[in-house]
C-alpha positions in Angstrom: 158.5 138.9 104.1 156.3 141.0 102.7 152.6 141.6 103.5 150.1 141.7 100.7 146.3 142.6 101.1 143.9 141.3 98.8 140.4 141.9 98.2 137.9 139.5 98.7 136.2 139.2 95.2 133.0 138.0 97.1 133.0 134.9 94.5 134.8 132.4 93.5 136.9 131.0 95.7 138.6 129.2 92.5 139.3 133.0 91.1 140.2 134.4 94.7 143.1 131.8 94.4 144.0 132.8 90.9 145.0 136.4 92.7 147.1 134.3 95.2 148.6 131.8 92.9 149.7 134.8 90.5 151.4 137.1 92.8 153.2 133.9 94.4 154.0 133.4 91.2 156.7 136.5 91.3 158.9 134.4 93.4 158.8 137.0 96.3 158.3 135.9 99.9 154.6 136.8 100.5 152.3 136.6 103.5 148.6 137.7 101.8 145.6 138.9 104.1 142.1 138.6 102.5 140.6 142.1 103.3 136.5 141.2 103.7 133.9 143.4 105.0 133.0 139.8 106.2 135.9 139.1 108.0 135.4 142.6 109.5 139.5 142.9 109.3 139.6 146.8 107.2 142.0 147.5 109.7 144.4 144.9 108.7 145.7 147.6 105.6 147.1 148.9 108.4 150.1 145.8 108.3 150.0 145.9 104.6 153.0 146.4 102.4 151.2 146.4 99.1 147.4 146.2 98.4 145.7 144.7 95.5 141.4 145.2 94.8 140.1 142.7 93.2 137.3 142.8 90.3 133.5 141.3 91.2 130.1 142.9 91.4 128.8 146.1 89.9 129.4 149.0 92.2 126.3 151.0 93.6 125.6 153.7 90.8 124.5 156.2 94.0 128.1 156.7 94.8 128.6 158.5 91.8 125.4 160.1 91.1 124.5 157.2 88.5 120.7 155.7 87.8 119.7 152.3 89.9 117.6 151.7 87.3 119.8 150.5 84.8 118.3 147.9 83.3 122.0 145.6 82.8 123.0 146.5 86.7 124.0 143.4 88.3 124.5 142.5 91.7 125.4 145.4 94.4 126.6 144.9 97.4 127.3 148.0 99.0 129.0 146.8 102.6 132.0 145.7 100.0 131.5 149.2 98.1 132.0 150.9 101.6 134.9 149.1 103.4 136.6 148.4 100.1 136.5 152.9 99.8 137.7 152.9 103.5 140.8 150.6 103.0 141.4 152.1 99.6 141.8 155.9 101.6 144.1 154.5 104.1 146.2 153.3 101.5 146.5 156.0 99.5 147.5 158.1 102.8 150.0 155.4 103.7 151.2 155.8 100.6 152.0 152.0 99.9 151.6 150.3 96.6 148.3 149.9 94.8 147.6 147.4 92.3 143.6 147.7 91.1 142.2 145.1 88.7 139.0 145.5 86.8 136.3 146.5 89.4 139.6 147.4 91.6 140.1 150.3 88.9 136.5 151.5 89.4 136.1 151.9 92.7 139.6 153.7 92.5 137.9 155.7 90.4 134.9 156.5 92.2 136.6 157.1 95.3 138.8 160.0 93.8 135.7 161.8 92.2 135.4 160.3 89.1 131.6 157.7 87.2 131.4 154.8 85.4 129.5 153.8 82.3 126.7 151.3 83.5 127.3 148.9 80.8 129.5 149.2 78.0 127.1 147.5 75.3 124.4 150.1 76.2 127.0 153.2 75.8 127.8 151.9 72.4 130.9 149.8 72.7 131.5 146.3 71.9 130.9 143.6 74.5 134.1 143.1 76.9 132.5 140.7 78.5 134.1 136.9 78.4 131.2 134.4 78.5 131.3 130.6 79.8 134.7 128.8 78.4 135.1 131.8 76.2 137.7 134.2 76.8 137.0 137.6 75.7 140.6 139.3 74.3 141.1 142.4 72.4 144.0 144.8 71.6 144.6 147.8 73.7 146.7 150.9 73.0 149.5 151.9 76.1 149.3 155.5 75.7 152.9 157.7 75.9 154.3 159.1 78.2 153.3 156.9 81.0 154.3 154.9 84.4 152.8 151.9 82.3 154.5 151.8 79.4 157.7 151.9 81.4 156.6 148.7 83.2 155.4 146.5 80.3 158.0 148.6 77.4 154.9 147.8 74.5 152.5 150.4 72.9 150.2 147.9 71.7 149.5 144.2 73.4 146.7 141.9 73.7 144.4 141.7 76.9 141.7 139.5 78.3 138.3 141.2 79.5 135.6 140.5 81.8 133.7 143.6 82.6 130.5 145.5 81.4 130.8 148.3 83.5 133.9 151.1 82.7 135.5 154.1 83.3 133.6 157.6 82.3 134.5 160.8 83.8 138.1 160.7 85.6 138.6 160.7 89.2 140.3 163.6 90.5 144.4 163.7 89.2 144.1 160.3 87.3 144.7 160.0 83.8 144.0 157.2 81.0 147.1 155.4 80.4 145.5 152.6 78.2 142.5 152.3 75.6 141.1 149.4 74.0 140.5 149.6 70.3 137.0 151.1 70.9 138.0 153.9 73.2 137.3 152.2 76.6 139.8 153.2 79.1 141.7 150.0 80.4 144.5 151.7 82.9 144.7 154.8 85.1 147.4 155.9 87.0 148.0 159.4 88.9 148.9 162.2 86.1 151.8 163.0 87.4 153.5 159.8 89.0 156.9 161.5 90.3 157.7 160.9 93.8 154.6 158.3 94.3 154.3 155.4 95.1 153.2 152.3 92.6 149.5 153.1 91.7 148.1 151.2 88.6 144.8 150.4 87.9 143.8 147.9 84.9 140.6 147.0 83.4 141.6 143.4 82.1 142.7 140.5 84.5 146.5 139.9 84.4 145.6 136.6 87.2 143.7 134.8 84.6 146.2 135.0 81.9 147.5 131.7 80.7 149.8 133.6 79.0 152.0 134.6 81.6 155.0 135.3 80.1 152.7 138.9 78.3 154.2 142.0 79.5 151.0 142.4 81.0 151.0 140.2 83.1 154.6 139.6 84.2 156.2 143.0 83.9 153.0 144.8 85.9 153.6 141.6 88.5 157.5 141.9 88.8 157.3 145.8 89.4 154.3 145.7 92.0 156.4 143.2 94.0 159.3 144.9 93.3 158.1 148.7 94.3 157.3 147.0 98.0 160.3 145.6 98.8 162.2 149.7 97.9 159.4 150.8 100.2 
């Protein structure tokens, strides 16, 4: 059986599950541990298998030299910005399989050097945000050569989105692998991905897809599952 952390989103407990329910989903034997600054359990990664960071709150614009006085920051809690950067490094020195989704992606980000853009609306982009009962979807653009379009075998596909912070300077050895139609990068991996392990990060929220069937969704599930059971 394998051993999946997750996240805690800090939220929902309704959208917590929809982590759960989709990665049970891939018909693997799983045994999940919620990963919480609250549950004070960081050094649970140590047992993991596979790791997946969840989206939620904004991250703290100090830890990448960014302006608290954005005038669209929302909630920061920097206890999860900290032990979520902690389990994140001993992860990526284990070496196990890394699966970031929206926020996931940008604290990846931040961790390997790299800055956000505040709020997408305010940078000049259109709104990625999905509001209330309406779901937010747009085209992106899987860029070639790439660890991610081997996965999901499309260059273009449709995505959901729920974010208003994104990627803006790369982290250290991570490229764009995705772009939505206006230029926003939606996936990173590591620029060169030979001999790694699995280390996606995506901006849109393959959980939350009714769809399920998308290549973004299943393919990305089916080979994170897959790459910890060749570990």
């Amino acid at each position: 059986m394998m051993v999946i952390g997750v996240t805690d989103n800090m939220g929902s407990e309704h959208k917590w599950q929809m982590y759960i329910d989709w990665l049970l989903h891939g018909g693997k034997s799983i045994r999940y541990i919620k990963l919480s600054y609250l549950l004070k359990n960081g050094e649970e990664v140590h047992r993991c298998d596979g790791l997946v960071m969840t989206g939620g709150s904004d991250i703290d614009p100090k830890l990448y030299n960014g302006s608290s006085n954005q005038s669209k920051l929302g909630n920061v809690d920097r206890r999860r910005d900290d032990f979520e950067l902690k389990i994140l490094d001993v992860a990526l020195n284990r070496r196990i399989p890394i699966l970031g989704i929206c926020r996931g992606m940008q604290i990846t980000n931040v961790l390997l050097g790299g800055t956000l853009i505040p709020d997408v609306e305010e940078a000049g982009f259109k709104s990625h945000q999905s509001r209330g009962n309406n779901e937010c979807r747009h085209q992106i653009k899987i860029l070639e050569p790439s660890s991610l379009f081997k996965i999901v075998g499309i260059t273009d596909g449709s995505a959901n989105s729920s974010h208003h912070q994104a990627v803006l300077k790369l982290g250290n050895g991570l490229k764009t692998v995705a772009q939505s139609e206006d230029g926003v990068t939606e996936a990173l991996e590591f620029e060169s991905m030979e001999g790694k392990q699995f280390f996606l990060h995506i901006q849109w929220h393959p959980e939350r897809m009714n769809d399920f069937d998308n290549p973004l969704s299943r393919n990305i599930l089916n080979h994170f599952l897959n790459s910890i059971t060749i570990q």
